[in-house]
N, C-alpha and C positions, 0 to 999 in steps of 0.2 A: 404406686401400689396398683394402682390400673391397669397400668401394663404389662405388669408380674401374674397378678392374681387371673387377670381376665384376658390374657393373652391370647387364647384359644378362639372367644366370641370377637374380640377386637381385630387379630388380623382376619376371623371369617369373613368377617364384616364387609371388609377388601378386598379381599383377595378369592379363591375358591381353590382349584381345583388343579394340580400341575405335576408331573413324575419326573420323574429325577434320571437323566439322560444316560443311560446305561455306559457302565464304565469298564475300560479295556484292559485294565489290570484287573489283576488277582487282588482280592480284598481281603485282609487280617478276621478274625472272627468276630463273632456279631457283639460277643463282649468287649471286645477292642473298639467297635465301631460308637458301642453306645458311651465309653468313657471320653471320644473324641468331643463329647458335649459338652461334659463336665466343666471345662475349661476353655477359657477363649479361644480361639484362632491364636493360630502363629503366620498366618496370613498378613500383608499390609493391613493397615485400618479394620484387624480381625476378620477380614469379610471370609463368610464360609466357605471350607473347603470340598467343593461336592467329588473330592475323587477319595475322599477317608469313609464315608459312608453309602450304605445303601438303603432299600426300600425293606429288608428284613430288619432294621435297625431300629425303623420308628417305633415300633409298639412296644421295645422292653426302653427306649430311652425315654418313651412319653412315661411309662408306670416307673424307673428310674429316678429321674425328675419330680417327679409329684412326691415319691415318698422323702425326697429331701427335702422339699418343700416345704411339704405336711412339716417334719422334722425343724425347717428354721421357723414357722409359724408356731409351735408347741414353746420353741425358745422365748422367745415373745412373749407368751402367754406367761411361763413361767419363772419368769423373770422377777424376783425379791425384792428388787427394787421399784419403788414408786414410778407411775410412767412419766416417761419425758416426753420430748419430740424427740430428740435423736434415739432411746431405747425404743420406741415404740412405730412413730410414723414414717422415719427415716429407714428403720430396721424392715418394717413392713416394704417400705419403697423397695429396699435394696435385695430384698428375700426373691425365688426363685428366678436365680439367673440361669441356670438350665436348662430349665422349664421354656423361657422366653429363648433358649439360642434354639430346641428341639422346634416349638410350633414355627419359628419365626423362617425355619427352613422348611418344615415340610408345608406351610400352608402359603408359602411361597409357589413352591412344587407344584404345590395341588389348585393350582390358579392358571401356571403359564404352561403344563405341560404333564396331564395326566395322566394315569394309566389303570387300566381295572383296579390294579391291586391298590394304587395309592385311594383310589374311589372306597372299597373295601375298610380300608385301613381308616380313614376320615369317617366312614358309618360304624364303626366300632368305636374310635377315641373319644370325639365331638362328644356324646355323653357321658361319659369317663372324665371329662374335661371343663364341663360345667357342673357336674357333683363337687367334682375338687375345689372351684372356685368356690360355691357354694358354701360348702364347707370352712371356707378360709371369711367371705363377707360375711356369714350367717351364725356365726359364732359366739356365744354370748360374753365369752371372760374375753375375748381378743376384743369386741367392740366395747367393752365397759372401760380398758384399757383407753383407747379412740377417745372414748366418750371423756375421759379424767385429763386427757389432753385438752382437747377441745372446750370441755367446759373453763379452763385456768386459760384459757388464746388473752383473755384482756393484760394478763398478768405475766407475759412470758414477752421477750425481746425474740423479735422477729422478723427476717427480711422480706420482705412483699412474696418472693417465690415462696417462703419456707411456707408462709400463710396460706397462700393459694393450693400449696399441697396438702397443710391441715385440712383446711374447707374440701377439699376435693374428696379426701381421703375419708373424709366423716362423712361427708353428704354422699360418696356413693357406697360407702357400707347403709346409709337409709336407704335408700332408692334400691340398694340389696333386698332390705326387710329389718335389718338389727332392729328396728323400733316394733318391729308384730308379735305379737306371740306366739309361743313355742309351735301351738297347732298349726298356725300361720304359717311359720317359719319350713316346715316342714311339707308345705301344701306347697310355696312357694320351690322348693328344692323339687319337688316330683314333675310342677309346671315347665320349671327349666329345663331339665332332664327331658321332657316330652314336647318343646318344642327345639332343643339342641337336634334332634332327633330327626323332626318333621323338616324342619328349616334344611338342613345336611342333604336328605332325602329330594326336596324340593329342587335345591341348585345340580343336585347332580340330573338331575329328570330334564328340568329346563336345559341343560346341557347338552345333554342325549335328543332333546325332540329342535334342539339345530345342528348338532354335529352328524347325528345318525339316520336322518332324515330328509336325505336332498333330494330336490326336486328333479324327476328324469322327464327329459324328453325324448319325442320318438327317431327326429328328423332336425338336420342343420337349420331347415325352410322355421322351423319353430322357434328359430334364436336370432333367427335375420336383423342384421341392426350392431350385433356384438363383433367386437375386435375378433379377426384369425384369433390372438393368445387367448382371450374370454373362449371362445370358441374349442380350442385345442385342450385348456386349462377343464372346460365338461366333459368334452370325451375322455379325458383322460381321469378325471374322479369317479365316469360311469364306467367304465373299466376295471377301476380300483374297487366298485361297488359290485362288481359280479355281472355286469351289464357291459359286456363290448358291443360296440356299433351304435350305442345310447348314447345321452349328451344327458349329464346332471350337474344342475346348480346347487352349492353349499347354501343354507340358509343363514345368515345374518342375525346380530340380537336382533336387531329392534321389527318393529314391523315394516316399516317399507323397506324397499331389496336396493342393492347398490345401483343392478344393472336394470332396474326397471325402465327409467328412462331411455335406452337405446335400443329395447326389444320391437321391434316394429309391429310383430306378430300380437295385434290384440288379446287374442284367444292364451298367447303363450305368457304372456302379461297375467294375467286373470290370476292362470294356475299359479303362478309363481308367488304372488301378490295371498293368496288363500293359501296355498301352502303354508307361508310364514303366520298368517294370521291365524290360522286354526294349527298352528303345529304341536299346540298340548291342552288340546281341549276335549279328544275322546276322539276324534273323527280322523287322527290319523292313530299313531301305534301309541303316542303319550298322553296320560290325560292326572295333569295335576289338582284336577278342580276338588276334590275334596280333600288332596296338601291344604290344600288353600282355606277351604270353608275349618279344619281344624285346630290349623294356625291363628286365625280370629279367633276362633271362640275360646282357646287356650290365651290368648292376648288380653282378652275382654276379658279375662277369668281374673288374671294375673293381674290389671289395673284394681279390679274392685279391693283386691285382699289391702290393694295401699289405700282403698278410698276415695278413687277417683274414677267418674262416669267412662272412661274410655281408655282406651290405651293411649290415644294420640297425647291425653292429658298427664298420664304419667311420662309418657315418652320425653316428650318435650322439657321435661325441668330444667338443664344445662344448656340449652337453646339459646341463639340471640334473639329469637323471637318468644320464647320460654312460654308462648300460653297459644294452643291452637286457634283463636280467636284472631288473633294480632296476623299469624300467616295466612288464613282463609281472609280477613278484610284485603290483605295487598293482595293475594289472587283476583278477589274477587272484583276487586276495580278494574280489571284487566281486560274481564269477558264482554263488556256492550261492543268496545272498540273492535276487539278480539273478533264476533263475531261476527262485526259487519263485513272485517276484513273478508272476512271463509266464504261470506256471499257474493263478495266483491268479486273474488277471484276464483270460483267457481265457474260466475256466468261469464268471466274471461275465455277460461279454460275451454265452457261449452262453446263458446263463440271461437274459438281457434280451431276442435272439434270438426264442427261446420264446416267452416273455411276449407279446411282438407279432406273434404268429402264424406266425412262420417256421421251417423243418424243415430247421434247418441247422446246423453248427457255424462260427462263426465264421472269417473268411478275412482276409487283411492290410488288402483292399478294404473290410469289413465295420468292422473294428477303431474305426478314430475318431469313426464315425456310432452306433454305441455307445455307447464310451466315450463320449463327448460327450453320449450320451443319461442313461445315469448319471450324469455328472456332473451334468448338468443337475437331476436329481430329485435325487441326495443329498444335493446343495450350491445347489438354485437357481438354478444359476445360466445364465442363458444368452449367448451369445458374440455374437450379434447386438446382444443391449443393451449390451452391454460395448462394444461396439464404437462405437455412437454417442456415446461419451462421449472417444473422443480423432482428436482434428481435427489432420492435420500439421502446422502450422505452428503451432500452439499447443502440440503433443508436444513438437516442435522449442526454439520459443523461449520459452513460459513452463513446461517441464517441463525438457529438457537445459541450456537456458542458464542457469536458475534455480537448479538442480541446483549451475552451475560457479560462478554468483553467491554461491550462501551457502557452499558448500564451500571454495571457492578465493578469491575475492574476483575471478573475472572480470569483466565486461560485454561487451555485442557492440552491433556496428551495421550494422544490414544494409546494402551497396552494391550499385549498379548499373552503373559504371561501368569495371569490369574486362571483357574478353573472355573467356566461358566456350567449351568445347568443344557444349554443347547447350542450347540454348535453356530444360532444364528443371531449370539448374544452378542453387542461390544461391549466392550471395558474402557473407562477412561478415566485419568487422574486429574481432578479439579484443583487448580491452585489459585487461592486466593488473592486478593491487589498488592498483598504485600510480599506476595511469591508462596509463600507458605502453603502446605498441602491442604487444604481444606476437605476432602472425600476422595471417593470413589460412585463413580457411578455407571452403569450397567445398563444400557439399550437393547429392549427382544421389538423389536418393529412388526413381525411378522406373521401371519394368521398361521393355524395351524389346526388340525383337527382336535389336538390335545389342550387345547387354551381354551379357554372362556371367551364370551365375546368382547369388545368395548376396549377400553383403554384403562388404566391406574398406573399410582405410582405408590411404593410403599420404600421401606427400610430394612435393610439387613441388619444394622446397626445404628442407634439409634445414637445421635449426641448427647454427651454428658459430661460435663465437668466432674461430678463426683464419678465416676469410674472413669474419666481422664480417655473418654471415646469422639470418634468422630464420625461422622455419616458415612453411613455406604445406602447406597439409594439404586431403586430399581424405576425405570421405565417400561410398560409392557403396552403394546400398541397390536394390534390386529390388520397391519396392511396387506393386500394381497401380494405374494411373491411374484416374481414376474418369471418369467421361465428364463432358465438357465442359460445365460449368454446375451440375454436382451440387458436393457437398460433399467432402470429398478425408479419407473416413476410412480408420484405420486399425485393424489387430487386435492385440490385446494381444501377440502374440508380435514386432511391428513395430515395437511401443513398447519394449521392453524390447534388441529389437536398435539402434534409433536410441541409447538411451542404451549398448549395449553398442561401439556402432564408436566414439561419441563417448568413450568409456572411451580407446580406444588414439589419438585425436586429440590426449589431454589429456596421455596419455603422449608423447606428438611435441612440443607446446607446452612442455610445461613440459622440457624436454632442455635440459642447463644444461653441455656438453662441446666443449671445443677441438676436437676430432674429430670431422667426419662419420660417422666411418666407425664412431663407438662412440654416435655421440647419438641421443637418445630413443627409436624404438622397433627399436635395432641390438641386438637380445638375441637369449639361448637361445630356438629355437623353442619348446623347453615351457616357457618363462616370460613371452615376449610377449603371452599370449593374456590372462595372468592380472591385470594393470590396466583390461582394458575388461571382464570376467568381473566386477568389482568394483563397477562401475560401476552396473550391472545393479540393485544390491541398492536403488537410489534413486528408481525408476520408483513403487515405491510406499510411499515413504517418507513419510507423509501429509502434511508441510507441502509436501511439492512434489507430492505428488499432485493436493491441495486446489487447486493454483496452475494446473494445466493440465489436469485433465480435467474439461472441463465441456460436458455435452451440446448436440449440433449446432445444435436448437433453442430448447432453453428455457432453455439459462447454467444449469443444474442444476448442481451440483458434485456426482460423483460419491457416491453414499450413502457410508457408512462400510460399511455390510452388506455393498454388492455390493464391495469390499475386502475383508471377513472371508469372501467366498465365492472369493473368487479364491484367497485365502491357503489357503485349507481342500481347494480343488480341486486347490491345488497338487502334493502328493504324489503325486494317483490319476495312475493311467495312468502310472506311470516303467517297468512292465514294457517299453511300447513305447517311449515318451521317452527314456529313458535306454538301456533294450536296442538299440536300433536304433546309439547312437553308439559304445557300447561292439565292440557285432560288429562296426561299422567299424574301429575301433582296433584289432582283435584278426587281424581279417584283412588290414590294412594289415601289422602285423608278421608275417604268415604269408609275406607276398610279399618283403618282407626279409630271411627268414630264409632265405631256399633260398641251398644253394652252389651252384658253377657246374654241376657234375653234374644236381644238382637240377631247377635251371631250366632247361638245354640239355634235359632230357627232355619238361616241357611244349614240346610243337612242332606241335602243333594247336589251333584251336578249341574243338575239344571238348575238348580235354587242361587246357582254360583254365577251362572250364567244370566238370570234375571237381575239378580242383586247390581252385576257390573252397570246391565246395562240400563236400568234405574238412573242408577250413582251418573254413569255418562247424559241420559239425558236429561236430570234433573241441571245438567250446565248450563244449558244454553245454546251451547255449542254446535255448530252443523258435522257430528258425530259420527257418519253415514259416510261423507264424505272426507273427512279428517279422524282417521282412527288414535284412537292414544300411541304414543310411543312404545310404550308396553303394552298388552293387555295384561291383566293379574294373572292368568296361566304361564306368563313368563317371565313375570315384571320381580328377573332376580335381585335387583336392589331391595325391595319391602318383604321379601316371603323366603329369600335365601340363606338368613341368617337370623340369627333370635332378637335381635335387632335390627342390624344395616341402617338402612334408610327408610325406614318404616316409618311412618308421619312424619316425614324429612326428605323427600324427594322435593318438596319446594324448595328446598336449599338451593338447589341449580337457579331457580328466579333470583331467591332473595339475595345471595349472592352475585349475580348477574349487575344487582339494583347497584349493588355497592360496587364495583369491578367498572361499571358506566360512569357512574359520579367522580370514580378514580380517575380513568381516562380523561374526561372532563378535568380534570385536577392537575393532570400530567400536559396537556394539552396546552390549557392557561399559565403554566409554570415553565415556559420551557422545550418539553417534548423529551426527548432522548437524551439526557446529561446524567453525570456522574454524578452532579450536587441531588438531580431527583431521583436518583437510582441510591444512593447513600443515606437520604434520608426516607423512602419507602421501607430499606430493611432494618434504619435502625426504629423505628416506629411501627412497623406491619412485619417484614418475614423474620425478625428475631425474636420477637416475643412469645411466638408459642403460644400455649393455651394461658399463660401467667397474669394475665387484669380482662378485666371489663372489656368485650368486643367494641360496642361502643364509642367509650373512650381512646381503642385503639385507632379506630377510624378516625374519630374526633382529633387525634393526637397527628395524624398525617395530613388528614383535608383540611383540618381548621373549621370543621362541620360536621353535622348531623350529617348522615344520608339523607337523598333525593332520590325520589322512583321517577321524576321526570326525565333526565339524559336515556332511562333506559327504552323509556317511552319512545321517545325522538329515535334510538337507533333502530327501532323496531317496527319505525313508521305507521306508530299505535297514534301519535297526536302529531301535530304539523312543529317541525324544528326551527332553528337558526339554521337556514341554508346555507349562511354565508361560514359559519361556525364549521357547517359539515362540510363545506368542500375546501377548508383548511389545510387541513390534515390526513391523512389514513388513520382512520380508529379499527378499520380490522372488523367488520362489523358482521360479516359472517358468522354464524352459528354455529356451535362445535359439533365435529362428530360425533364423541366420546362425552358420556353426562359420568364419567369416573376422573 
């Protein structure tokens, strides 16, 4: 039912903003285009067909859908007969398959490759779209239905899924309102509606103030330090932007820049560095801060009507950490260590500084040109040669696919003959250990002005026994393209995200559940993250290292050394690595935590801008010079959707905690076998959202979790040395927090 009813907030959730690659045939009319919904794909494993439709199509097949919708929910309702589970919660499951094929392409679309109109179209639907769910949760004969269900569960024969759908189905028609009253009910419909709205408005702004926004400079002398291609790659965007003889950098989500560390030019550092960080906060052309203060206080509105002090507190019900209490204590034990690190490695930083003739203290701009510099001397190692040893499509297919070959017993074959959304998609057919087809799956690698920042992975098609489907799964990665004829490398933090999306890819494939709405990667926010977190640890596992990284020109196979440097660099730098996500988690729960009082008081700009920086220094934290990963002006995961990851951005920790312990698990067990790759998915990636987190872990580790391995990898408390240079655990920190 969740992912029928609520299809619209679910894949926003994920995904955002993407247009759909203009097509070179003649297209049937817009009536033809919106009945190609109606009904599955005749495509392999149905995956959709982007040359039957266009961008005129979406807004009569989204109101199309809905009113059939409307139509199978009314059936429901009126239904003579006593409720069942199969008339009622199964019939609810099974209702707007339309609905879910129409959002599940355009907010695809509107994620990897947008366009005004699709931007347009998504500020009109989006509330359109949460009335209708509205409408279907908030309903009082359909949830009394629910409820004649649910109240007879002791008395009814039931297989563990069908239960876990009951409870699911009941408890998020509550968490809807079905228990408020009618006023209630009604207050909570207008709240949705107005922050479907706000949220919509939010991500595409945050968008806009990095894609439309880059940074120009005057003079080559002001990029000194960047590759010819880096170099070529700005002249030629400031040219694209109306600026010949300029040089402009694209900005990045997060707040530090890629190329920050190789700009030698201090002063060119600065800007670039403040650019990103002010890029929607008033002071250039974007300024989201009162999105932002309206979105809380609509939050904090919306928690009280259920009765509870804060939003983070309603948020959280289906959590594995389920009470904001439990996630703020494991943060919080993080910070003494946390900050000594940020000092530790500050006065490093200043002291390297020095050494190279500068009369300065270190600044956030400064930080990874540095660090990187030490690292380089303490450890050797440098990031440029590391670099030429992993070639995409050899990351891809003799590092991840190899990865799922010896682990799981996959294979793949790449195709050409399915219809992608962009021209710079691949296609491949996953076959399982017994040969059999298991999916399809879909690679976009590549940044683009029209994509979003970051990395995800979602589903075209979701597996399910009852409609007798199989996964088609997308990968979307933000790497820079290389120019035309060069060689298409990548940086180690790119490698470790390829194998970290394809981690939650493998959690989609291997989903073994009756129910859409619980298979493969339908889980607790803080525990979705933690199978492709796991993943990770295989990037430099040395038989699959051995397999795919081998330099651009000479087939070198990576030294072993420059692996024992990588491993040994790992640790340095988590003051910012690590500091930077944790301040985001902490002040992601700062904006969660305000009651309605609270946040009706932020009512300006600046009010928005005090509040954050409050929330940051109330951490601890040397905040000055480790900025959060996000600031709230951009921080699209908590403000870009009506949910997302809004008091759930520590899911990236909590997760991490369990994904260490795993490792640890994998480690002690073995290492790289079929017997621990067989019994991870029948215990962890086949389950789905269907029992107790928990217990799922419990059921793989033979244990509770442990936040100490995560400690140890992160050089927070003193390890087993001998433990750590065992093995490759990969211990590098991901690009991508999607």
């Amino acid at each position: 039912m969740k992912a029928q009813i609520l299809a619209s907030a679910a894949l926003a959730a994920i995904l955002t903003t993407q247009p759909q690659a203009a097509m070179a045939q003649e297209l049937p009319p817009v009536e033809w285009q919106v009945s190609y919904f109606a009904n599955d794909s005749t495509l392999p494993f149905r995956a959709p067909d982007f040359t039957k439709f266009s961008e005129d199509a979406y807004i009569p097949a989204f109101e199309t859908a809905m009113k059939i919708h409307a139509a199978e929910i009314e059936k429901i309702k009126s239904n003579p007969e006593a409720p069942t589970f199969e008339n009622t919660i199964v019939a609810l499951e099974t209702s707007g398959k339309m609905l879910t094929r129409v959002a599940t392409v355009f907010f695809a679309l509107t994620g990897s490759n947008t366009t005004d109109k699709l931007d347009a179209i998504n500020t009109e639907i989006s509330p359109k779209l949460t009335a209708h769910g509205d409408a279907i949760t908030l309903d009082p004969v359909l949830f009394a239905r629910v409820k004649a269900v649910y109240d007879n569960r002791a008395a009814m024969t039931m297989t563990p899924e069908d239960a876990k759908l009951l409870d699911s189905t009941y408890e998020g028609m509550v968490q809807a309102g079905a228990l408020l009253t009618d006023a209630q009910r009604e207050e909570v419909k207008t709240l949705n509606s107005q922050l479907s709205t706000l949220t919509t408005e939010f991500g595409q702004a945050a968008r806009a103030a990095m894609s439309d926004q880059p940074v120009f400079f005057d003079s080559r002398d002001d990029l000194a330090g960047l590759s010819d291609s880096d170099i070529k790659a700005a002249a030629d965007l400031a040219a694209e932007k109306g600026q010949p003889g300029k040089f402009a950098i694209a900005l990045q989500n997060t707040t530090q820049q890629p190329l920050l560390p190789s700009m030698a030019n201090r002063a060119a550092r600065e800007k670039l560095f403040k650019a990103s960080y002010h890029r929607a906060d008033g002071r250039m052309t974007v300024d989201t801060r009162m999105l932002i203060a309206e979105i809380a206080e609509l939050r904090a509105k919306k928690a009280a009507l259920f009765g509870q002090p804060d939003w983070a507190s309603y948020a959280m019900w289906d959590r594995m950490a389920e009470k904001p209490k439990t996630a703020l204590d494991f943060m919080e034990q993080m910070v003494p260590a946390l900050a000594a690190t940020q000092r530790r490695e500050a006065a490093l930083l200043t002291e390297a500084i020095k050494a190279d003739g500068g009369d300065y203290e270190v600044q956030p701009w400064d930080w990874y040109r540095y660090a990187n510099r030490i690292k380089a001397e303490k450890y050797d190692l440098d990031e440029d040669a590391v670099m030429e040893y992993f070639v995409l499509d050899k990351v891809l297919e003799d590092g991840v696919f190899y990865m799922a070959e010896k682990l799981y017993g996959l294979t793949f074959q790449r195709r050409t003959d399915l219809p992608v959304y962009h021209p710079d998609v691949w296609t491949y057919t996953v076959f399982d250990r017994d040969g059999s087809e298991l999916g399809i799956f879909y690679f976009d690698p590549f940044q683009r002005a029209s994509k979003r920042g970051g990395a995800w992975m979602s589903n075209f098609v979701d597996q399910s026994h009852l409609y007798g489907t199989k996964p088609v799964i997308y990968n979307v990665l933000n790497i820079p393209k290389a120019p035309e004829g060069e060689v298409q490398l990548v940086s180690f933090d790119w490698v470790n995200t390829t194998f970290h999306e394809f981690g939650h890819a493998l959690h989609g494939f291997f989903a073994d559940q009756r129910y859409a709405s619980l298979s493969g990667t339908a889980t607790a926010r803080d525990f979705v993250e933690y199978p492709s977190q796991v993943h990770e640890m295989w990037a430099t596992w040395p038989s699959i290292l051995s397999n795919y990284a081998k330099h651009y020109k000479t087939g070198e196979t990576i030294p072993d050394e420059l692996i024992e440097k990588i491993e040994a660099a790992a640790k340095f730098n988590q003051g910012y690595d690590f500091g930077e996500v944790v301040e985001a988690a902490l002040l992601d729960m700062k904006w969660s935590a305000l009651s309605p009082a609270e946040a009706a008081a932020i009512d300006t700009p600046e009010k928005v801008d005090a509040f954050e920086r409050k929330s940051l220094e109330e951490l601890g934290l040397e905040i000055d010079l480790v900025p959060p990963r996000y600031r709230s002006t951009y921080f699209n995961h908590i403000f870009s959707s009506p949910s997302g990851y809004s008091a759930g951005y520590y899911s990236y920790l909590w997760t991490e905690m369990l994904d260490r312990d795993s490792r640890k698990w994998f480690i002690e067990n073995g290492g790289l076998t079929r017997e621990n790759g067989d019994h991870y998915r029948a215990t962890v990636l086949s389950r789905g959202g269907t029992m107790d987190y928990f217990k799922m872990f419990e059921n793989f580790a033979g244990r509770a979790p442990d936040v100490t391995p995560m400690l140890e990898a992160r050089g927070l408390v003193a390890g087993d040395e001998a433990a750590d240079s065992e093995v490759s655990d990969g211990a590098l920190p991901p690009q991508s927090v999607n």
